[in-house]
RORO-863239 format. One record per residue (C-alpha): x, y, z. Coordinates in steps of 0.5 Angstrom, whole numbers, always signed. Each point is the difference from the previous one (the first is absolute). Layout:
N
REC x y z
REC X Y Z
...
# end
This chain:
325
REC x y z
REC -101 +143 +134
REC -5 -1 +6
REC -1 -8 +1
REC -7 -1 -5
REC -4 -2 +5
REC +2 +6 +5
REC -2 +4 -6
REC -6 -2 -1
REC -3 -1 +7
REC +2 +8 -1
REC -5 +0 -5
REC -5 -3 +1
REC -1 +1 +8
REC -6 +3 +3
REC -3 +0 -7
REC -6 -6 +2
REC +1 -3 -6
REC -5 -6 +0
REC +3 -7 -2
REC -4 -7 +1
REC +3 -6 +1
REC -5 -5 -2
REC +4 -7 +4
REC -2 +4 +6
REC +1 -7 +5
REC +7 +0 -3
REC +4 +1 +6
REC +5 +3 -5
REC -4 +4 -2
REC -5 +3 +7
REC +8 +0 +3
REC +3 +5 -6
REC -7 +4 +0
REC +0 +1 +7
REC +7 +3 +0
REC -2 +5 -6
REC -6 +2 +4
REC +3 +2 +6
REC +7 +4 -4
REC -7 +4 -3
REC +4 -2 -6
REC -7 -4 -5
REC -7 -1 +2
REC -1 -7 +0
REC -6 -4 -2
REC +1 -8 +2
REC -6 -4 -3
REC -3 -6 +3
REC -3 -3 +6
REC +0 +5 +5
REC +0 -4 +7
REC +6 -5 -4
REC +4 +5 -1
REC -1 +4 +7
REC +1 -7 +4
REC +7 -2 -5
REC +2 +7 +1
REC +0 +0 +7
REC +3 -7 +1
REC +6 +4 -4
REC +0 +5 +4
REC -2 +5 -5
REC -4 +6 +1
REC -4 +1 -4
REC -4 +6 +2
REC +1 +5 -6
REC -1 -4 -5
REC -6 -1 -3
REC -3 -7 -2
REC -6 -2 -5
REC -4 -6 +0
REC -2 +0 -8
REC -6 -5 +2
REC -2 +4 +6
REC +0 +6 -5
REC -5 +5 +0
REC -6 -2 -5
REC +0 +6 -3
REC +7 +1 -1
REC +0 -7 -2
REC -5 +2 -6
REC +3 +6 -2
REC +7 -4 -1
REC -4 -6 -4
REC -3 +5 -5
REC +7 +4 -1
REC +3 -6 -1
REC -5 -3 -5
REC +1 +8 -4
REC +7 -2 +0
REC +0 -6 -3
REC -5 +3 -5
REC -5 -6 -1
REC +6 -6 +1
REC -2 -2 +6
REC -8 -1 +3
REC -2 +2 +7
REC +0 -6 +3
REC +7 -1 -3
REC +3 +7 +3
REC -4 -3 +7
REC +4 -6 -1
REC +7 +4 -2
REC +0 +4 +7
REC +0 -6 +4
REC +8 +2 -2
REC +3 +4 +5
REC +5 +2 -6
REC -6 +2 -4
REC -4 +4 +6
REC +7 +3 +2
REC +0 +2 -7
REC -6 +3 -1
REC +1 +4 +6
REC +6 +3 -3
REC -4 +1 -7
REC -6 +4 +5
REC +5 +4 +3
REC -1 -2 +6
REC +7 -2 +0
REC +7 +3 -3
REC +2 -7 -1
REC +1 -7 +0
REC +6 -5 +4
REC -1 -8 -2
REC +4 -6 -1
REC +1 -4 +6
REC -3 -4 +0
REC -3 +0 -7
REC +3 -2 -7
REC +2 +7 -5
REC -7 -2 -5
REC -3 +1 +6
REC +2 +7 +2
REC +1 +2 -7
REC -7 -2 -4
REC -5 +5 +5
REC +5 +5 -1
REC +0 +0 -8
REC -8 -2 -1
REC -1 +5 +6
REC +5 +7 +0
REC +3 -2 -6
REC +5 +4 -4
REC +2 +7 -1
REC -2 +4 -6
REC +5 -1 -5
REC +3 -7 +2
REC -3 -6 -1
REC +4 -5 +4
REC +2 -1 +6
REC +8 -1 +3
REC +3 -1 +6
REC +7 +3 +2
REC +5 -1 +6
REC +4 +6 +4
REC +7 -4 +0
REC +4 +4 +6
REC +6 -1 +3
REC +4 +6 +4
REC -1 +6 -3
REC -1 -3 -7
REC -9 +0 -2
REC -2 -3 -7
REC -5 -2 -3
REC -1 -7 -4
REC -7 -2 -5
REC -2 -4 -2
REC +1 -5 +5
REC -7 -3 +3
REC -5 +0 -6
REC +0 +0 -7
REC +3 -6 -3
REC +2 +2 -7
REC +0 +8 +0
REC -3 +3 -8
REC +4 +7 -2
REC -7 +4 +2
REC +1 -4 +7
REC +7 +1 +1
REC +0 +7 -1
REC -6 +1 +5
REC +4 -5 +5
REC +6 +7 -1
REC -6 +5 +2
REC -2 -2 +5
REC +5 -3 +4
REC +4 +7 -1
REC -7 +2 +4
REC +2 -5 +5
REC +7 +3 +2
REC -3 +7 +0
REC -4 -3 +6
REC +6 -3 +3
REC +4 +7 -1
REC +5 -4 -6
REC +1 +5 -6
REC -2 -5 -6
REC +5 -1 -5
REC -3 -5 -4
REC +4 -6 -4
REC -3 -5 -4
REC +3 -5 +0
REC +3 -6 -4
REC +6 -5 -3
REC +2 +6 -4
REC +2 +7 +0
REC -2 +5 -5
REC +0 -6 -6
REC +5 -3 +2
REC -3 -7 +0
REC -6 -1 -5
REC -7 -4 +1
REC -7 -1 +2
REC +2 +1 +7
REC +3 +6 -2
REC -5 +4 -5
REC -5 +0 +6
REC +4 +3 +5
REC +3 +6 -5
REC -9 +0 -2
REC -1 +1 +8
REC +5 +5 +0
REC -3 +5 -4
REC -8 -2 +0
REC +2 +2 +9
REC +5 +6 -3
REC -6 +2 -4
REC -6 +0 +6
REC +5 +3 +5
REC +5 +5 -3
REC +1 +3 +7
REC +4 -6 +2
REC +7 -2 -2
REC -1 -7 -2
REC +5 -3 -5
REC +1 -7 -3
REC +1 -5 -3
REC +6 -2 +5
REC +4 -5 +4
REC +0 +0 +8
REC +7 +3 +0
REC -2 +5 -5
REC -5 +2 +5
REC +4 +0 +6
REC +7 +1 -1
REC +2 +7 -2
REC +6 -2 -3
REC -3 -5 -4
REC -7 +4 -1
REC +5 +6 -3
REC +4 -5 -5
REC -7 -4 -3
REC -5 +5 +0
REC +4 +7 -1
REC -4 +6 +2
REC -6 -4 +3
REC -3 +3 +6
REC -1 -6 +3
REC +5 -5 -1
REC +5 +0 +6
REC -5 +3 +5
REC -7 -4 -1
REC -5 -1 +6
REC -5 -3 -3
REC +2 -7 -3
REC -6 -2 -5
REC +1 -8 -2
REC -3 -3 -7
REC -3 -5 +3
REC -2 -3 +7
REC +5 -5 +0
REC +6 +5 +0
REC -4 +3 +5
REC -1 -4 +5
REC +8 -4 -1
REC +2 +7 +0
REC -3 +2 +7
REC +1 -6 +2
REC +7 +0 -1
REC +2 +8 +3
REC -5 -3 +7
REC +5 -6 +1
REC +7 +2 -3
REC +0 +7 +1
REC -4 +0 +7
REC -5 +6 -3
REC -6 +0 +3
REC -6 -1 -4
REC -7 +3 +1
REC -6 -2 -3
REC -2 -2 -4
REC -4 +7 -1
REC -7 -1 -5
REC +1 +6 -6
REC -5 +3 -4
REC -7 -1 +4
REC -4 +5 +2
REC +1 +0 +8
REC +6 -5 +3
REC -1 -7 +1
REC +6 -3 +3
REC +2 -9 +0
REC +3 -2 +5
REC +4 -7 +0
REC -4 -5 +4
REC +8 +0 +3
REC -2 +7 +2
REC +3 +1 +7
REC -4 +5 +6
REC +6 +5 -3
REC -1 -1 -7
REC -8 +1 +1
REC +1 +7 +4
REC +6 +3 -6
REC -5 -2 -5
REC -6 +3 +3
REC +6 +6 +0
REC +1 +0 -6
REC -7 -1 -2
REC -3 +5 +3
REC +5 +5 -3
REC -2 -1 -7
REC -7 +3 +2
REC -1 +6 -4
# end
């Protein structure tokens, strides 16, 4: 199996996608945009004062000569109008003008909009701002793809030649049936993007019944509500992570399952399984975890952890920029 990111700079160079940084004076930030630019791998797009960043970038020794940069207070008033009434649309009477005015002072609600008005592919934030920051102008703003109602967030856990998919790991807290199932959809969308072949496992404490409960009823509702909204994929659940992994234990728990013994895609009941489960295949297991990737919105927005190394920032923005459909 190619290495990941070899495989996605494969995909997506040359094809110009725009990606807006709205942490522009970030040294982190310009340093991983500079790097993009110059393979021809994205378009970047640093928001923020044009002489701070050019003078910071200059002291680093980062060259920044193709890359683009925008003042949000130094823009065009044109364009500024046009961004005010297409945000107050969007909101549909929630917000005044004044207050829209007021919300594009944000970088992270500017940059959104530029996605939103198709003057960018997508949108790289985090670094230095919290998750809600980054998350809420992509709700409010580019929001949801048909059919789905929340949103997710998915890690690819990647050790030698072996790739999956873990979800929900980032976002939704206590995960109804109806949300779990589009977890399972969409994350199976995920590994396609990164050349994994979904096979996906609800999972649980329990295999096909083997244990009873709230917690479990949940999962076995999940599991046929995503078997019903995509009957393509082979998803198959309730089962034990075992079940899911191990051949020898998939074929004994749940005989004749497509999945069981071979899954790709891990779907957790709840976030807190999610995240310790993650956690734990990063840490014991030495998988490398990527993400996390915001599923279900209309455009990529990807969060960085305010931890984010240069070399994170430039794999996110990687990743990010090959989810552009």
């Amino acid at each position: 199996m190619m290495d990941l990111f070899d495989n996605l700079k494969a995909k997506i160079k040359g094809l110009k996608r725009t990606v807006v940084f709205p942490e522009g004076e970030e040294p982190r930030i310009y340093a991983a945009a500079s790097r993009l630019a110059q393979q021809d791998l994205v378009k970047p797009v640093l928001l923020g004062k044009v002489a701070t960043i050019q003078e910071k970038a200059a002291k680093d020794d980062v060259d920044l000569a193709h890359v683009e940069i925008i003042d949000p207070d130094m823009y065009p008033e044109n364009d500024k109008q046009a961004m005010v009434e297409a945000l107050v649309a969007r909101r549909k009477g929630k917000n005044s003008v004044e207050e829209v005015q007021k919300m594009l002072t944000d970088v992270n609600y500017f940059g959104t909009m530029l996605v939103y008005l198709h003057k960018a592919d997508a949108m790289v934030s985090g670094a230095v701002h919290a998750t809600g920051d980054t998350v809420r102008p992509a709700l409010q703003i580019i929001k949801t793809k048909p059919g789905v109602k929340r949103i997710s967030g998915a890690f690819v856990m990647q050790r030698n030649h072996e790739r999956y998919i873990f979800a929900d790991t980032a976002i939704n807290i206590d995960p109804d049936a109806a949300t779990l199932a589009e977890v399972a959809v969409e994350s199976a969308h995920t590994a396609e993007i990164f050349d994994i072949d979904p096979k996906i496992a609800m999972l649980s404490f329990s295999t096909k019944g083997s244990a009873k409960g709230d917690m479990v009823t949940k999962v076995q509702e999940a599991t046929k509500l995503a078997q019903e909204k995509a009957p393509e994929l082979e998803i198959d659940g309730e089962l034990q992570f075992d079940a899911a992994f191990v051949p020898d234990v998939g074929a004994s728990k749940a005989p004749g399952s497509k999945v069981a013994g071979h899954a790709t895609v891990f779907v957790f009941p709840e976030l807190q399984s999610g995240n310790i489960g993650y956690k734990i295949a990063q840490r014991l297991g030495h998988f490398e975890a990527i993400g996390p990737i915001l599923q279900g919105l209309n455009a990529p927005v990807s969060d960085l952890s305010r931890g984010a190394s240069e070399e994170d920032v430039y794999k996110v923005a990687i990743m990010t920029a090959a989810q552009v459909r």
